[in-house]
N, C-alpha and C positions, 0 to 999 in steps of 0.2 A: 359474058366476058367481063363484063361491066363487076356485076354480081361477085365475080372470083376476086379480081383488082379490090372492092371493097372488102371482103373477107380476109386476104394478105394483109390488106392496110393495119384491121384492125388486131390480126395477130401479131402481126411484128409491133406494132403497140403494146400493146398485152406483154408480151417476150420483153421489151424494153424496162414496163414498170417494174416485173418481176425481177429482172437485171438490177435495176437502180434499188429496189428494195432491199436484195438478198447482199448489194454492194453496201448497199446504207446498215444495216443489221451487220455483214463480219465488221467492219469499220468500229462500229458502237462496238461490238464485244470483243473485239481483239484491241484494237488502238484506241479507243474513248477509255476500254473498262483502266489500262494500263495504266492513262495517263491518270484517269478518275483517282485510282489505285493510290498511286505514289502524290498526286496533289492533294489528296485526304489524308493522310498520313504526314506531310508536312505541314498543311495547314491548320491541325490541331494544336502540333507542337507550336508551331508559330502565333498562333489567335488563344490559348494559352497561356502563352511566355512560358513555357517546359514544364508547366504543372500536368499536363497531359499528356500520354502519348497514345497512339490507335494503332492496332495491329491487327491485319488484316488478312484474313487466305486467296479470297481469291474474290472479285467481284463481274461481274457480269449488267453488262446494259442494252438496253433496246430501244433504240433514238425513237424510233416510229412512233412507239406506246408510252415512251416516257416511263418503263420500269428499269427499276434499278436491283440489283442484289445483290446483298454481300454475303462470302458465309468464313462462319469461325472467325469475327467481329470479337473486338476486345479493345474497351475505354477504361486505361489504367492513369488511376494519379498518385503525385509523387507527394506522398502525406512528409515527406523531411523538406522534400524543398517547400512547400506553403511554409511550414514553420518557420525556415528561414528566410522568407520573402513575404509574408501574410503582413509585417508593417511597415512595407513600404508599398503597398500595393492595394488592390480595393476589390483583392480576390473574395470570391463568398465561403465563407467555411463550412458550407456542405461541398465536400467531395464524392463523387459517385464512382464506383466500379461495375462496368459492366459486363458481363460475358456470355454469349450469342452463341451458338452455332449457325444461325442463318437469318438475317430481317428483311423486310421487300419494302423498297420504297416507291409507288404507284401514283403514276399520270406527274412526274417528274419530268417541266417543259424545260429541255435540252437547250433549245437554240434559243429559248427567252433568257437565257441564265447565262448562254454565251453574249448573244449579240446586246442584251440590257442589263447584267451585271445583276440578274433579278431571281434568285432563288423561290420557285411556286411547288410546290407542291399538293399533291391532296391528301393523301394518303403516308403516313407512318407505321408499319406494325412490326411488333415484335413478337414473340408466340417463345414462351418456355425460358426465359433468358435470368441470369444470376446477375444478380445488384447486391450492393453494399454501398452504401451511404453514409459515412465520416462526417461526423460533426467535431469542428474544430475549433479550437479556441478562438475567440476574436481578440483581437491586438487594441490598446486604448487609442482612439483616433482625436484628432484635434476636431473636427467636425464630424461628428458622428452620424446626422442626419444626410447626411447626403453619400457618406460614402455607405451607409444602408442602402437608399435608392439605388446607387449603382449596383450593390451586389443582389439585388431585388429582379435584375431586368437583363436580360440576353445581349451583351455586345455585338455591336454590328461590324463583320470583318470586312477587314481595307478592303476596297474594290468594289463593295457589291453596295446596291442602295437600298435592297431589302431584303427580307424573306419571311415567307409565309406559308404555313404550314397546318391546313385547313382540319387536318385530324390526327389526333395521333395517339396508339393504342398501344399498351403495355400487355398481355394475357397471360395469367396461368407462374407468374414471375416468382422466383424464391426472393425472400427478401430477406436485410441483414443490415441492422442499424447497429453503427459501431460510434457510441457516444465516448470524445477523446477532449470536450469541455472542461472536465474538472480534472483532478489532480487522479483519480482513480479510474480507469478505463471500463464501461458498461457494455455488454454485445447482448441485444437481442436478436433474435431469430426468428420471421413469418413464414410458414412452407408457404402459403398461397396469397399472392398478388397481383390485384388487376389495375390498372391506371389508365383513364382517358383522358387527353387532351383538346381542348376545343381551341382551334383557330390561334394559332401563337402567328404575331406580326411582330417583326424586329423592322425598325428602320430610323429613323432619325426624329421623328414625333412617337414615337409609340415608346414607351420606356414601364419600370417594372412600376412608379408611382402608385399607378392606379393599377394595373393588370402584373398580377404576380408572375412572372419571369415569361412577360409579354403575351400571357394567355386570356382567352374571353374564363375560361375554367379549367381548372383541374381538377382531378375526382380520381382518390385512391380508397379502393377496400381490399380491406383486408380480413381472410378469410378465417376459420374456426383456428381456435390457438389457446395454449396451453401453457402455464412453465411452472416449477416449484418454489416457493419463495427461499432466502437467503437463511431462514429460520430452519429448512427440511420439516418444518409440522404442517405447513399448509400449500396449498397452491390458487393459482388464479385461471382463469380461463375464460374465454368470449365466444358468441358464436363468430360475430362480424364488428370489425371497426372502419368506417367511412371517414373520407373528408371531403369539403367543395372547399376552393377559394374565392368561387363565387359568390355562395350565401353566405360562405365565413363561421362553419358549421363543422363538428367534431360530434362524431355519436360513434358510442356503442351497445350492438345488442347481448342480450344472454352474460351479464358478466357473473362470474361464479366464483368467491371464496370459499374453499373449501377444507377444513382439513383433513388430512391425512391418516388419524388415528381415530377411531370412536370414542365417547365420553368418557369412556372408563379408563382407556390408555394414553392420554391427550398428555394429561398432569402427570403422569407415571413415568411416560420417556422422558418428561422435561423434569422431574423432579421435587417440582413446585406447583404450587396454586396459583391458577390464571384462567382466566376465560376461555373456552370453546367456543368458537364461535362460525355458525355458517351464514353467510351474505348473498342474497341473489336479487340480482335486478334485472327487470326484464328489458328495458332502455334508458339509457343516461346520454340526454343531448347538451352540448356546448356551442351555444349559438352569441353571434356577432361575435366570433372568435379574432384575436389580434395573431395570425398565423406567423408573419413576417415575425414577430416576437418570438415564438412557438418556435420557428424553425431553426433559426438562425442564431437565439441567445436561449433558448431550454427555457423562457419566463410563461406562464399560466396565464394570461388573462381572457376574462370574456363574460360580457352584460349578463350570459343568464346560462345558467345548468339545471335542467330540467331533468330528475329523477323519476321514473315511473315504474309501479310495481316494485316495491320493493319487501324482502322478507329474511327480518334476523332469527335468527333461533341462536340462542345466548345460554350457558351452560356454566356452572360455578361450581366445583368437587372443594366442599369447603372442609372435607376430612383430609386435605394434602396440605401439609406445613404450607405456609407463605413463602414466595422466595426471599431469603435473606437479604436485608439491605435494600427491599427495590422499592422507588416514591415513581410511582406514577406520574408523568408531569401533569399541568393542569393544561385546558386547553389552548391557553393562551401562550403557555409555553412554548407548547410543539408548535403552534404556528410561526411564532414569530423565529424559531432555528429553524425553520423549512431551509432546506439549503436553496429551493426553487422558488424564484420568486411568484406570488399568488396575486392573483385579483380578479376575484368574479363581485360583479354587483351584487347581482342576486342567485339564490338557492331555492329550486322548489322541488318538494316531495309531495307527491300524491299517489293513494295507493298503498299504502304500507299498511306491515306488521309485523311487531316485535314479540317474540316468547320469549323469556327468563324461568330459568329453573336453576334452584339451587340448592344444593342438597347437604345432611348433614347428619342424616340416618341412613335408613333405610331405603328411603324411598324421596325423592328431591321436591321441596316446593315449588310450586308453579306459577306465573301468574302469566298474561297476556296484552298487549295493548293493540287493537284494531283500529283501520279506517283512518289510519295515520295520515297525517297532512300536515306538513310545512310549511315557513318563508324564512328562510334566513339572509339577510340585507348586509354588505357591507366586509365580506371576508377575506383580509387581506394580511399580509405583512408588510405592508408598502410602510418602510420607515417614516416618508415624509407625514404621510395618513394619521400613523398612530402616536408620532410626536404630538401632529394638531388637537389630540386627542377624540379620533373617531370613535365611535359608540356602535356595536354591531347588534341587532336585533335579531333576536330567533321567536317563532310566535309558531306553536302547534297545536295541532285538537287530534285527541285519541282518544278512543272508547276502552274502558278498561273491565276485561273480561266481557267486551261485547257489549257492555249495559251503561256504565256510568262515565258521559260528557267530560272530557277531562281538556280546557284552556290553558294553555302553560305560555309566559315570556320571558325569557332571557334576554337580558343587553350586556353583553360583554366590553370591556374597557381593555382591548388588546395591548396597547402600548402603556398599562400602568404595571409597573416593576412587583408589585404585589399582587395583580392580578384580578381585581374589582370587578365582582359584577352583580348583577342584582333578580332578581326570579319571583314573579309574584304566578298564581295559581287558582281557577275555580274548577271544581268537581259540581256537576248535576246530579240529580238525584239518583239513590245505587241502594239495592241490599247488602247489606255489610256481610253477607254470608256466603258471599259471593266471594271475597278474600280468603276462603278457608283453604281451598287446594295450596295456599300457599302458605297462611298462620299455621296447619294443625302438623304439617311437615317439618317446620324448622321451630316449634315451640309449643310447649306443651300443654295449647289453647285452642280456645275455637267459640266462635262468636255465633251463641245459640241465635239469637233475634236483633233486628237495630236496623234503621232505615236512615240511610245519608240524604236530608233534605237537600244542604248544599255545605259545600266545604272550600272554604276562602282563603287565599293563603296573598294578604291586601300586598307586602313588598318585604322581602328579604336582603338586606345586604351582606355581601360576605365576599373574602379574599381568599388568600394563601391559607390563613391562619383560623378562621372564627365565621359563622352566619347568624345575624339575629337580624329576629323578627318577629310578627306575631302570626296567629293561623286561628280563624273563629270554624270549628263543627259544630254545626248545626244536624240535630240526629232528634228521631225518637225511639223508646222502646229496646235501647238497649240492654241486652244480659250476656255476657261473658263466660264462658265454664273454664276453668283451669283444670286439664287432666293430667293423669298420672297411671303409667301403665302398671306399676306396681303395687297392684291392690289388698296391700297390706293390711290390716284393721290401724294402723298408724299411718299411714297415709290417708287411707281414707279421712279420717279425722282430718289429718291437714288440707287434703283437698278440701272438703268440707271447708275449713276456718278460710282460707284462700277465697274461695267462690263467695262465701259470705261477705267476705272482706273488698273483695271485689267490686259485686253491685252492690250492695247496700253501704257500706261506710264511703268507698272512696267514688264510685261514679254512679253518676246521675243518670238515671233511666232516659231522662231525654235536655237536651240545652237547645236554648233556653229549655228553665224548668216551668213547670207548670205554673208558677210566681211569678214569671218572666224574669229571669234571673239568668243572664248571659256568658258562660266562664269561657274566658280569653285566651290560649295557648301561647307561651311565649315558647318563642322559636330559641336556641339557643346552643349553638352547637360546635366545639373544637373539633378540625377537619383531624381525620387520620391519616398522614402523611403517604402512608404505605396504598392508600385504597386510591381509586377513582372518582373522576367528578359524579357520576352517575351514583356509587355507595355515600358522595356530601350531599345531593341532594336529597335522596330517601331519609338518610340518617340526620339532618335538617329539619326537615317536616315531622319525623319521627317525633322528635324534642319536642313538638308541638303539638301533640296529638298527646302523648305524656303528660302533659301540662296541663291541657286538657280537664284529663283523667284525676289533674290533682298529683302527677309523681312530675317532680320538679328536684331539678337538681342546684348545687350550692349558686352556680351562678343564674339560675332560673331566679332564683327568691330571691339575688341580689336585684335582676330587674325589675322584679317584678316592684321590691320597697322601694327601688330609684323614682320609678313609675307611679306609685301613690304617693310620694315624697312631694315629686313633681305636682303633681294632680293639686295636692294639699296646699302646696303654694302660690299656684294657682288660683285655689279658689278662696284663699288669704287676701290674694290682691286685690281680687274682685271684689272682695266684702271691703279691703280698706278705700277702693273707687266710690262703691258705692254710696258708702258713709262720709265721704268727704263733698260726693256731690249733694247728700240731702244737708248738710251744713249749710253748701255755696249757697243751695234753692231757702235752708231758711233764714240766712242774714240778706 
């Protein structure tokens, strides 16, 4: 008897919890989801001020488990009202659009959120959902810094004393950035994005100063992507681009310039003569990145961009007229109209390699430089920087053709209006025949023997306009051939007098001569307006390696008589020093 009395007990127990549950549960999804429903939907508008509104189909709750759901979810903003309220206000000018068919929000404590005003969650996800992301102009603020911070960090709405939201997962997302900063409107398009969130705290101590829009991290990749440039000749493409705001890190893998036509048709659609060019890197990281800048005002900055793997292959159809009229800027140019503002400390490339082929026959010269290594210091267009007159440094080593040690510096003068900069150069030792894939292609030479001990190139200065300089080769066992495919009996002759004339009257079998007699290159060289920095500095060195040789042109001789002019009165003085002290020493 005993026995039955305790078995009822326990069922009508049992019977009760399942009652109180199944009571608790319609309550949550019929009368919680409703009210849930219509207080989320005001609450946006209102926490907001009407730049938001939420539209919602239908949501669904479950007080027990703390899940929540909504489906056919939609966070629309009103890009005319920011405009018209964005300066008096300290709204952030990223806008976001969101659109859902259904998100779950998991272990959502119900009655902490009633009875302590205390929003906890654990879980966030989103699975398949459409974004767009409006960047908007920012209005001039009287304090600028601060009302940054504010729009850096998550407002905390009336009522509530926190919230806290321990993870929170984007999957699988279309993405759609719509850049509305400048006077011209930009839309890019991601098919694939994923975004995790760690631990976002809103409350009245935690603000975006330190944690970006109150997160421990955020971390968005973004997946394989492709688009054509504004030119229709080339396009771009990555495999993956990442971010943290925790490490303050910007990479991407697999990126690929490519163009769209092959060499022969490149110059043909366009008309004109210009570069081919294919770019591939296999990682570009941007580390201690200033994101809050990055997001919010489109500005560049960050301590160090790290290149790795990289490979140009560089192409010149120099049988295609030039295009009319066009001057290349220099590079100080294009930096300082960047429309974006720039500032990375430093530049490193390691990894690389560069092809050049240029062609003008039949068949294109070649050359190559390996094992490329950089550091470039100081790359900015920061007004205040290059007023103070900053000095940017570029310092690299490449092997050319594999073989010969090539030390190169640049220090660029960004902010001087004629554009200053200066390039000195050593080469290691190299067979100079080693040049011929690229001499016997575009001229009608070719360098039988000659060993480059070392070749110096001590400081060039040059602008807009002009480089001089000097450049000591150091060689032995030079000999030259001048050919000619037309083997006429009068050509021949002339080939003949040419190669005679070559090595024996005008160059030296080896420098220093066997004498020890050391001939001096003077560098010397008016920039071609039409051409690139890369054709002023070959054609630079060129002049000096000419010079060399003994072929010197009018303003070569002019410095070169400046130069012993100099020398000569120099050593005038010293002789009238000299003779005035043994006067002093004999009275």
């Amino acid at each position: 008897m005993k026995a039955k009395t305790f078995l009822k007990i326990i069922l009508w127990f049992m019977a009760v919890v399942v009652l109180l549950v199944g009571i608790s549960f319609s309550i949550g999804y019929f009368y919680y989801g409703k009210i849930l429903r219509s207080y989320l939907t005001e609450t946006v508008s209102r926490e907001s001020k009407g730049l938001y509104k939420a539209e919602i189909g239908g949501i669904s709750l479950n007080v027990v488990l703390g899940d929540l759901t909504l489906d056919k979810f939609s966070l629309i903003p009103d890009t005319a009202f920011y405009r018209a309220h964005a300066h008096t206000d300290t709204m952030s000018p990223l806008l976001i659009r969101l659109t859902i068919n259904q998100f779950r929000i998991r272990g959502f404590h119900v009655m902490d959120a009633v009875k302590n005003r205390k929003i906890d969650v654990r879980r966030i996800r989103f699975i398949g959902p459409e974004i767009t992301v409006f960047r908007m102009k920012i209005p001039p603020k009287t304090n600028k810094e601060q009302h940054q911070e504010k729009m850096m960090s998550i407002p905390l709405p009336n009522g509530l004393t926190s919230i806290e939201i321990k993870e929170f997962m984007v999957e699988n997302a279309k993405l759609e950035f719509v850049d509305c900063s400048r006077d011209s409107i930009t839309v890019n398009k991601f098919p694939s994005c994923n975004i995790m969130i760690d631990h976002i705290l809103v409350d009245s101590a935690h603000t975006g100063k330190q944690r970006l829009f109150n997160a421990n991290d955020i971390r968005i990749t973004l997946g394989a992507y492709s688009m054509p440039l504004q030119n229709g000749m080339n396009k771009i493409s990555f495999g993956e681009i990442g971010l943290s705001t925790k490490s303050s890190e910007v990479y991407i893998n697999d990126f690929h310039l490519e163009p769209l036509y092959n060499q022969h048709d490149y110059t043909r659609k366009l008309g004109y003569q210009t570069d081919w060019m294919d770019i591939r890197i296999s990682r570009l990281l941007l580390k201690r990145m200033n994101l809050r800048s990055l997001l919010f005002e489109g500005k560049l900055q960050a301590g160090l961009l790290a290149i790795d793997t990289l490979t140009v292959d560089d192409y010149r159809d120099k049988r295609i007229a030039p295009r009319p009229g066009f001057k290349p800027p220099m590079p100080q140019d294009g930096i300082r109209k960047l429309k974006t503002y720039l500032k990375i400390d430093t530049v490193m490339l390691k990894s690389g390699k560069a092809n050049y082929a240029e062609q003008t026959g039949a068949a294109p010269g070649t050359i190559f430089f390996d094992k490329l290594s950089a550091t470039f210091t100081g790359l900015t267009n920061d007004s205040v920087l290059l007023h103070a007159g900053l000095v940017s440094e570029l310092k690299g080593t490449a092997w050319m053709m594999g073989k010969g040690k090539l030390d190169v510096t640049v220090r660029f003068h960004f902010g001087d209006p004629k554009n200053k900069f200066t390039f000195s150069a050593n080469m290691g030792p190299v067979d100079l025949t080693e040049i011929n894939p690229m001499l016997t292609n575009l001229l009608p030479a070719r360098v039988v023997s000659g060993k480059i001990k070392k070749l110096v190139v001590p400081l060039v200065t040059a602008n807009d306009d002009v480089a001089k300089g000097h450049l000591l080769f150091y060689y032995n066992d030079l000999s030259v051939e001048v050919l000619d495919k037309k083997q006429t009996t009068w050509t021949k002759i002339k080939t003949g007098v040419i190669n005679f004339a070559a090595n024996d009257l005008i160059v030296n079998n080896d420098n220093p001569t066997k004498a020890g007699k050391m001939k001096t290159g003077i560098i010397h060289f008016s920039r071609a307006k039409d051409k690139g920095i890369i054709n002023y500095f070959w054609k630079s060195t060129l002049s000096g390696l000419k010079s060399t040789m003994g072929f010197n042109s009018k303003a070569q001789k002019e410095m070169i008589s400046e130069e012993k002019q100099a020398v000569q009165h120099k050593q005038k003085e010293e002789k009238q020093k000299e003779k005035a002290k043994k006067k002093e020493i004999a009275k």
